[in-house]
N, CA, C and O atoms as a CHARMM CRD file, in Angstrom:
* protein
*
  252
    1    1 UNK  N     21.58200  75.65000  -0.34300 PROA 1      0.00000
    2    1 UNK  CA    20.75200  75.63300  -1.51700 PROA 1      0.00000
    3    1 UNK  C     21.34700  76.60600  -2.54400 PROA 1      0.00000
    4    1 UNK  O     21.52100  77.80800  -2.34100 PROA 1      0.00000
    5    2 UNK  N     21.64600  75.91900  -3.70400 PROA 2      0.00000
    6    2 UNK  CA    22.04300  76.72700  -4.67800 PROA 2      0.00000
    7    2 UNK  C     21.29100  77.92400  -5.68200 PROA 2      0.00000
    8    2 UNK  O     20.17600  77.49600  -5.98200 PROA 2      0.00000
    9    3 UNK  N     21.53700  79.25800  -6.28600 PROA 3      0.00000
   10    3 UNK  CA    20.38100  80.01600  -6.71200 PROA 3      0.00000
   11    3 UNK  C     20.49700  79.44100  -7.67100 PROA 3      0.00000
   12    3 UNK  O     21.45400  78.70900  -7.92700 PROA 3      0.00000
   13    4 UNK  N     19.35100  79.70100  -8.54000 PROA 4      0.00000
   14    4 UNK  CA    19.17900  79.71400  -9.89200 PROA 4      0.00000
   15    4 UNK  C     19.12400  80.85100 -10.52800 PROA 4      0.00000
   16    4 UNK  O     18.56900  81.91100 -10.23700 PROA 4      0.00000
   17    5 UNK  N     19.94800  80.43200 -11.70000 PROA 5      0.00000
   18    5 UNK  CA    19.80900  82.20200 -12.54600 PROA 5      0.00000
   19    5 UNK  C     19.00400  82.86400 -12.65900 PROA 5      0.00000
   20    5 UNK  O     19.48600  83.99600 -12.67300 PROA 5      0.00000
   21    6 UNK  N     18.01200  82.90400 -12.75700 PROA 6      0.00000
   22    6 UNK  CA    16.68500  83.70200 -12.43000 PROA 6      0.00000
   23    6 UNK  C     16.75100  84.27200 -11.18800 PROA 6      0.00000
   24    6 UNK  O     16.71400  85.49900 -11.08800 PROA 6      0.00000
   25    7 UNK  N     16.84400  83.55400 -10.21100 PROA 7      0.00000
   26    7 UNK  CA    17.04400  83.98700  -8.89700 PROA 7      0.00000
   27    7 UNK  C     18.12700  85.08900  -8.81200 PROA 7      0.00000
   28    7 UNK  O     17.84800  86.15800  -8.26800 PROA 7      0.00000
   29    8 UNK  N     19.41200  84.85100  -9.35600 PROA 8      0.00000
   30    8 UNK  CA    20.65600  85.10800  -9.34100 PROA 8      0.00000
   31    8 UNK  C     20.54700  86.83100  -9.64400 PROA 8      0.00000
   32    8 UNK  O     20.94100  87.81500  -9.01700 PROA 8      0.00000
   33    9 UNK  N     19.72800  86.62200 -11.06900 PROA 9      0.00000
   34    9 UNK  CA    19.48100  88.28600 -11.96500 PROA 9      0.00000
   35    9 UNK  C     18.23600  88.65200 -10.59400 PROA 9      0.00000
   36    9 UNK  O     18.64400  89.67700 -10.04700 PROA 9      0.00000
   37   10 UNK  N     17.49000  88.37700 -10.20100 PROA 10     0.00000
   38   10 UNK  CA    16.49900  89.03900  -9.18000 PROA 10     0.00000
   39   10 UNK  C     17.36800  89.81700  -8.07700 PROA 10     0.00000
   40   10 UNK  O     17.40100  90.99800  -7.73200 PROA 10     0.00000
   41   11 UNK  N     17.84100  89.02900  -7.79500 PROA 11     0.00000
   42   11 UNK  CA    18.44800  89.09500  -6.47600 PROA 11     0.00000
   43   11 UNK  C     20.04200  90.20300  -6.74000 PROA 11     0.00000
   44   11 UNK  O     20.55700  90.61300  -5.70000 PROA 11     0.00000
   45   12 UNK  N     20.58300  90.53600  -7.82800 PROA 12     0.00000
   46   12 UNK  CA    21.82300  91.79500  -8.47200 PROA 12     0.00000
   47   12 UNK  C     20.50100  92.98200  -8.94600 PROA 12     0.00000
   48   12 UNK  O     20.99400  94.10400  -8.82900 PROA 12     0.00000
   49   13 UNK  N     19.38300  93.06000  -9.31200 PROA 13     0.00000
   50   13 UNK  CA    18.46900  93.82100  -9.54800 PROA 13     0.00000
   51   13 UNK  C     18.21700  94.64300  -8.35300 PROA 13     0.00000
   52   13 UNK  O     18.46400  95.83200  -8.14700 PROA 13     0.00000
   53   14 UNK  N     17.62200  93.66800  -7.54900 PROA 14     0.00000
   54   14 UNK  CA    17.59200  94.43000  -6.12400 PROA 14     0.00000
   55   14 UNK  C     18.39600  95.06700  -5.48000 PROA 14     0.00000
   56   14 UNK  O     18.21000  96.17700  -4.98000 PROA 14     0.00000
   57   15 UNK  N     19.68900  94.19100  -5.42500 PROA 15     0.00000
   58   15 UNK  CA    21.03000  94.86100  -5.05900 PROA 15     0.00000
   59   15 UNK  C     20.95000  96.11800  -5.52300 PROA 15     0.00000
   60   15 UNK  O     21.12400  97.07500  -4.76900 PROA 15     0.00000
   61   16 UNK  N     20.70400  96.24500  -6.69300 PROA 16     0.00000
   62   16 UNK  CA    21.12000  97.75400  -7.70700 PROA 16     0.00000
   63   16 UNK  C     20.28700  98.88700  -6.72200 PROA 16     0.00000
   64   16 UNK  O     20.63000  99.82500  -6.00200 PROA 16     0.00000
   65   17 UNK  N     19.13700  98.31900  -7.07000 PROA 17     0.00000
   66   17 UNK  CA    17.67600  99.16100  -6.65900 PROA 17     0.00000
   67   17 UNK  C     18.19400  99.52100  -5.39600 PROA 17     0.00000
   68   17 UNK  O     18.41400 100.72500  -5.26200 PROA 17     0.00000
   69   18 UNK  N     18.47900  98.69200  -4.30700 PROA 18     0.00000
   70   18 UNK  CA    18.77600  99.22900  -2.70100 PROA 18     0.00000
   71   18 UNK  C     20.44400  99.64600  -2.59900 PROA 18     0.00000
   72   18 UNK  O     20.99000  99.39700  -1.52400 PROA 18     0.00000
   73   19 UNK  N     20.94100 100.02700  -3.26000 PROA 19     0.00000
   74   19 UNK  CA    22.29400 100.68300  -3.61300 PROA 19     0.00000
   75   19 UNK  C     21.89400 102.23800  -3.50000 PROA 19     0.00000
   76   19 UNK  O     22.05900 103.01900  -2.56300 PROA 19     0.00000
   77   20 UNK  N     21.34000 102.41700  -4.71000 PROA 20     0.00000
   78   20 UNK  CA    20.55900 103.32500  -5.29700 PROA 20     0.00000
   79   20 UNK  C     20.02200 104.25400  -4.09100 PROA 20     0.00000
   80   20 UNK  O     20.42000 105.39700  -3.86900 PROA 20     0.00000
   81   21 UNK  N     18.90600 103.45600  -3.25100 PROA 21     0.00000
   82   21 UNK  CA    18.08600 104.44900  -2.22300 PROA 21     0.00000
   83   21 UNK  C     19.46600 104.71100  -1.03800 PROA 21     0.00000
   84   21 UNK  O     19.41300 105.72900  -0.35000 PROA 21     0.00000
   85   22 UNK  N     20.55900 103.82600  -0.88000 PROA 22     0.00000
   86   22 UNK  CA    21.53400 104.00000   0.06400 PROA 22     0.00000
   87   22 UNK  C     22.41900 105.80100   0.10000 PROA 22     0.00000
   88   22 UNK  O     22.76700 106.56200   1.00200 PROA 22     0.00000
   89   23 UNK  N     22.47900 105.82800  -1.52500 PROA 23     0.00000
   90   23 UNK  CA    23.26700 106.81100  -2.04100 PROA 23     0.00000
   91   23 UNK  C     24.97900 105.84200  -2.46700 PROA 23     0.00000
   92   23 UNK  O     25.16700 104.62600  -2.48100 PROA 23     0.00000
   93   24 UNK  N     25.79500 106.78900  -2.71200 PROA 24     0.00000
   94   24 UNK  CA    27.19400 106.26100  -3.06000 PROA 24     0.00000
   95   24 UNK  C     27.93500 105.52200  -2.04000 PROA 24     0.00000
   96   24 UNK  O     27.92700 105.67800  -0.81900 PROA 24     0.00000
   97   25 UNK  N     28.52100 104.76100  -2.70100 PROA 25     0.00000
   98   25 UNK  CA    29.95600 104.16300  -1.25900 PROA 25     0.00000
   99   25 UNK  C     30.84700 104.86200  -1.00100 PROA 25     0.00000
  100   25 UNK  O     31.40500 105.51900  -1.88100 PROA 25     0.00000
  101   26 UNK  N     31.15500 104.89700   0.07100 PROA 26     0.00000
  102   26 UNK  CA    31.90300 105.90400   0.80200 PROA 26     0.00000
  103   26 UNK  C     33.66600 105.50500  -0.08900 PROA 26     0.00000
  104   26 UNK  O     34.70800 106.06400   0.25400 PROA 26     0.00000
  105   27 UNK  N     33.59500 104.63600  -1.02000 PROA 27     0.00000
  106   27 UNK  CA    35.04700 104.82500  -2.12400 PROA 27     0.00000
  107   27 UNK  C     34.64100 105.85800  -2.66500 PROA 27     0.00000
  108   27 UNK  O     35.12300 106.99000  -2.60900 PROA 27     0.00000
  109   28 UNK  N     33.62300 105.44200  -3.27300 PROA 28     0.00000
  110   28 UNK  CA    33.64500 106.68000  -4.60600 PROA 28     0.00000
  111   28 UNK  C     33.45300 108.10200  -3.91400 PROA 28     0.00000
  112   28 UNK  O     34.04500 108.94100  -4.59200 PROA 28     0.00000
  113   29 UNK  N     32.93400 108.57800  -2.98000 PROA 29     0.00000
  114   29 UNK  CA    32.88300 109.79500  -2.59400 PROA 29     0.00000
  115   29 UNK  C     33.93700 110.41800  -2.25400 PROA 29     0.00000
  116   29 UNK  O     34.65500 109.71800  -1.54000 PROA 29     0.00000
  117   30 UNK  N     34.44900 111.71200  -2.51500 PROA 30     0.00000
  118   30 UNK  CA    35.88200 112.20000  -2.86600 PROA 30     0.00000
  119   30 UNK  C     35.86500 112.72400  -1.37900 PROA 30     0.00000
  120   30 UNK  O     34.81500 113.19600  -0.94200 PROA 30     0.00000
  121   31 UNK  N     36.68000 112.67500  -0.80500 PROA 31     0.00000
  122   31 UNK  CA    37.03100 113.97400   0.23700 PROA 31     0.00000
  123   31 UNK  C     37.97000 115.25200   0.27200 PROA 31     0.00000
  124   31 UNK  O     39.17900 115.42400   0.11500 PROA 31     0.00000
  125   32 UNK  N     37.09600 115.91300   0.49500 PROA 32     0.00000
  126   32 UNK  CA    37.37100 117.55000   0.47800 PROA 32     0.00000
  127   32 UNK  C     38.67900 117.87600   0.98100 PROA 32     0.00000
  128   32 UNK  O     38.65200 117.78800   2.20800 PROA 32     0.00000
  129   33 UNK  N     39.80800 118.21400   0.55600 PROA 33     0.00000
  130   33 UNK  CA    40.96600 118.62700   1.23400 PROA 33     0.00000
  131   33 UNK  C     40.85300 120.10500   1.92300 PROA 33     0.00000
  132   33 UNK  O     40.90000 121.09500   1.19200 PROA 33     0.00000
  133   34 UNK  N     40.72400 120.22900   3.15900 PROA 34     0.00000
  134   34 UNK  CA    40.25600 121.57800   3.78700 PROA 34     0.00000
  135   34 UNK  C     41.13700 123.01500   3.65300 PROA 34     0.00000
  136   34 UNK  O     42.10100 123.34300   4.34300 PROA 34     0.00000
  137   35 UNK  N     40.79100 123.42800   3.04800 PROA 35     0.00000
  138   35 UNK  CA    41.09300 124.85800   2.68900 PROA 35     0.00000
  139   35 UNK  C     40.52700 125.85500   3.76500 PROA 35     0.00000
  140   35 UNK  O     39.36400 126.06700   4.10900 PROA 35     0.00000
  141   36 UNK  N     42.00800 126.53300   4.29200 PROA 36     0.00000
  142   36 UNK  CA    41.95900 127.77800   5.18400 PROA 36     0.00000
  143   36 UNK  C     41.02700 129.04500   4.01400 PROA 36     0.00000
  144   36 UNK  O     41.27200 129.38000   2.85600 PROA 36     0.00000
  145   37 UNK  N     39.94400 129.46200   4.96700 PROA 37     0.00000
  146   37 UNK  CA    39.43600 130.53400   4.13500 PROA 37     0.00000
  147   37 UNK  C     39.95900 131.91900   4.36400 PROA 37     0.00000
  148   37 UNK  O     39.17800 132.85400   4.18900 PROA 37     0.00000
  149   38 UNK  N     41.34000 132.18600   4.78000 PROA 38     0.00000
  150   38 UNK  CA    42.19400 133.07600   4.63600 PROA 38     0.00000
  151   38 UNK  C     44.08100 132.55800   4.62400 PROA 38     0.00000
  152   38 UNK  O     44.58000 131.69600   5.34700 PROA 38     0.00000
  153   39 UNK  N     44.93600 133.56500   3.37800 PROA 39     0.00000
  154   39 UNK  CA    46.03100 132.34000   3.27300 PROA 39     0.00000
  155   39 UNK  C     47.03000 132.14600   3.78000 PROA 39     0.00000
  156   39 UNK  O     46.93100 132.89000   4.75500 PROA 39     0.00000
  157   40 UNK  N     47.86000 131.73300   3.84700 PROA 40     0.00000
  158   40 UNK  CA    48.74600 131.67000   4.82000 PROA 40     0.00000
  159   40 UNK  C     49.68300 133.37700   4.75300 PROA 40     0.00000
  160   40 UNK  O     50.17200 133.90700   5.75100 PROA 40     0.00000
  161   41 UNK  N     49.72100 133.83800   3.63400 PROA 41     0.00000
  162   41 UNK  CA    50.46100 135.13800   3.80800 PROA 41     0.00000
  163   41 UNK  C     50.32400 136.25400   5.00500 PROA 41     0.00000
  164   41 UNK  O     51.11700 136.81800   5.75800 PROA 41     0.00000
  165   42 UNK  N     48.41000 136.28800   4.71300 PROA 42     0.00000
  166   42 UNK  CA    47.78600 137.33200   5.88000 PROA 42     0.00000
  167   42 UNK  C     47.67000 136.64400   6.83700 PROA 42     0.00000
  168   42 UNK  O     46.97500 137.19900   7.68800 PROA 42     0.00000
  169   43 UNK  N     48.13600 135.36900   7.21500 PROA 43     0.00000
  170   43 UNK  CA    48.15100 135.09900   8.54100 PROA 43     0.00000
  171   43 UNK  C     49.43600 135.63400   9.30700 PROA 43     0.00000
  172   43 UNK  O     49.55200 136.35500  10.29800 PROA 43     0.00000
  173   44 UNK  N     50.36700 135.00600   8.46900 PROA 44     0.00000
  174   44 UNK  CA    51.28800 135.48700   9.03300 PROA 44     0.00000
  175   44 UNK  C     51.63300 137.36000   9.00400 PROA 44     0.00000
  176   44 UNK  O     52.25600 137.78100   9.97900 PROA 44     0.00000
  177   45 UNK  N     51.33800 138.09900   8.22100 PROA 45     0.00000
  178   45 UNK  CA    51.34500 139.34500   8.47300 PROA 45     0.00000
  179   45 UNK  C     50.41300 139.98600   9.94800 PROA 45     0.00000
  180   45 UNK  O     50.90000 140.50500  10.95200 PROA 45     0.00000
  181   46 UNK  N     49.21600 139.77400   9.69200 PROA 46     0.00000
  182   46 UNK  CA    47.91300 139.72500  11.14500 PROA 46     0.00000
  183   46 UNK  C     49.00500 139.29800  12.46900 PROA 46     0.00000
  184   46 UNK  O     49.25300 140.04400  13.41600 PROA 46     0.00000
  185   47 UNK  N     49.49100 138.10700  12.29200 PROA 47     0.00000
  186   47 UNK  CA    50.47400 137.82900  13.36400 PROA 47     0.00000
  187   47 UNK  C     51.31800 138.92500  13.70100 PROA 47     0.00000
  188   47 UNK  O     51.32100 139.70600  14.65300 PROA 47     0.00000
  189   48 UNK  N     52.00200 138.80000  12.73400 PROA 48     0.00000
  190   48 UNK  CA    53.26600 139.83300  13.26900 PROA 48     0.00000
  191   48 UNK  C     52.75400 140.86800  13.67100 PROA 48     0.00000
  192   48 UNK  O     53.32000 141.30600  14.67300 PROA 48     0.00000
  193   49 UNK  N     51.62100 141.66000  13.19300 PROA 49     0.00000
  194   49 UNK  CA    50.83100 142.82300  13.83800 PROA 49     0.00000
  195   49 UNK  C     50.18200 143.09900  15.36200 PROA 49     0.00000
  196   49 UNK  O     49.71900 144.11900  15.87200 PROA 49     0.00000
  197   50 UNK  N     50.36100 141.69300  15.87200 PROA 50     0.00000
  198   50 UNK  CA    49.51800 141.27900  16.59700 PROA 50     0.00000
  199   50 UNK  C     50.91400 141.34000  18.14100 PROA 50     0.00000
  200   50 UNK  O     51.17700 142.14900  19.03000 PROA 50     0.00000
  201   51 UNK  N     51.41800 140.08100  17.73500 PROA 51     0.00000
  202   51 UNK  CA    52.36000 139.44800  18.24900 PROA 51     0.00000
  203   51 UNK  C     53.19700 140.82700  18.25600 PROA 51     0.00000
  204   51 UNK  O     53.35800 141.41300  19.32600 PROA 51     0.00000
  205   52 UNK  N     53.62700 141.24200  17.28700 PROA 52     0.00000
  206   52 UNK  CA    54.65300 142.49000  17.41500 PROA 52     0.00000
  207   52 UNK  C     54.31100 143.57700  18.41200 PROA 52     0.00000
  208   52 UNK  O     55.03600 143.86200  19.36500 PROA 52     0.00000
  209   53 UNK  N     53.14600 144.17100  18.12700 PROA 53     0.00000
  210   53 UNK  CA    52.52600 145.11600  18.97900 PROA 53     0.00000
  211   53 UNK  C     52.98700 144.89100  19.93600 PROA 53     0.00000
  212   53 UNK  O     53.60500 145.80300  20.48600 PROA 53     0.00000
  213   54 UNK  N     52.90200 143.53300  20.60300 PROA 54     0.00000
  214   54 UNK  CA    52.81700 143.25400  22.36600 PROA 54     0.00000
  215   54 UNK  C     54.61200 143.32300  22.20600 PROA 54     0.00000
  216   54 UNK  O     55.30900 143.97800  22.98100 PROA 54     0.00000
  217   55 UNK  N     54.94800 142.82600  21.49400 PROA 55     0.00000
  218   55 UNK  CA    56.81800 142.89300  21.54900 PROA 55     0.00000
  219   55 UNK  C     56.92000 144.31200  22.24400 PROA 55     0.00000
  220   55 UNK  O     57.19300 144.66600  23.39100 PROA 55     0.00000
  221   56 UNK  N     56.58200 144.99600  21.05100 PROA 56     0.00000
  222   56 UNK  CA    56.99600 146.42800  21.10000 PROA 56     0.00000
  223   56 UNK  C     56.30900 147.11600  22.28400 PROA 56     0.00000
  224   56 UNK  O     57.01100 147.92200  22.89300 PROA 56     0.00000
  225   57 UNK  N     55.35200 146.97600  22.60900 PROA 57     0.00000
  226   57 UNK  CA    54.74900 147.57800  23.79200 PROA 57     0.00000
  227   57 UNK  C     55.38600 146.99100  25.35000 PROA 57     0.00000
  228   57 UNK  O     55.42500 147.63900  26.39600 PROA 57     0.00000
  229   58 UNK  N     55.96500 145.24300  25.07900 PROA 58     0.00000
  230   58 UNK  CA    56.50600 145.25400  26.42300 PROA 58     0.00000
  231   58 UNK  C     58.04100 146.02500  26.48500 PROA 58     0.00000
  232   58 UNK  O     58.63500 146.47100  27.46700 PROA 58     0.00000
  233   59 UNK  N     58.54000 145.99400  24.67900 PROA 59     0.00000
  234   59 UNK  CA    59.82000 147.09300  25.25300 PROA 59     0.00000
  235   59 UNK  C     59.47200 148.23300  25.78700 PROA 59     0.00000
  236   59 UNK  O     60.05600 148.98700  26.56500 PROA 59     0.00000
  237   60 UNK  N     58.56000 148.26500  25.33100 PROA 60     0.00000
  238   60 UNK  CA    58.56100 150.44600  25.53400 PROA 60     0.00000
  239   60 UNK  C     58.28400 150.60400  27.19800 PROA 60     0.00000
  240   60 UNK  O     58.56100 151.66400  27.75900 PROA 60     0.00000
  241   61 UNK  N     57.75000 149.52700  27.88900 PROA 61     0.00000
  242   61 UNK  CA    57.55800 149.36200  29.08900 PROA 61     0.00000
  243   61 UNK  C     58.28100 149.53600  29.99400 PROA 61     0.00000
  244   61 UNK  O     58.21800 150.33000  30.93300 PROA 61     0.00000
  245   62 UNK  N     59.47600 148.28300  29.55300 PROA 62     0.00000
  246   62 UNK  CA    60.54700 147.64400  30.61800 PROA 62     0.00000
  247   62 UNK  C     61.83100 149.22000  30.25200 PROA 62     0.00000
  248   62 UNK  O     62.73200 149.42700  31.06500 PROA 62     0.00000
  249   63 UNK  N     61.70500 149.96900  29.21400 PROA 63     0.00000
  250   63 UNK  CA    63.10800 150.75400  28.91800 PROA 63     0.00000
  251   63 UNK  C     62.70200 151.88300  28.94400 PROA 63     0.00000
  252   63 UNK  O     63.47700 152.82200  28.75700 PROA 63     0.00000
């Protein structure tokens, strides 16, 4: 059964309306590119502080 334009505009109205209560399509919603909340510099420094310590403490051990 074919719509009729009347039908046609009812029936893209509603569409709209139950779009609407859905929220956005998951196109249009952007995704967040995840950002470390500390940067890569002080990581790597913290490391070496870290990591080094044990260096240096297993030399001081073994010599």
């Amino acid at each position: 059964m074919a719509q009729t334009p009347q039908q046609r505009k009812a029936n893209e109205k509603f569409a709209k309306r139950e779009e609407s209560k859905r929220g956005k399509p998951e196109k249009s919603v952007k995704k967040q590119k995840f950002k470390s909340p500390i940067s890569q510099g002080w990581l790597i420094v913290v490391g070496f502080a870290v990591f080094g310590g044990i260096v240096f403490e297993l030399i001081r051990m073994f010599f």
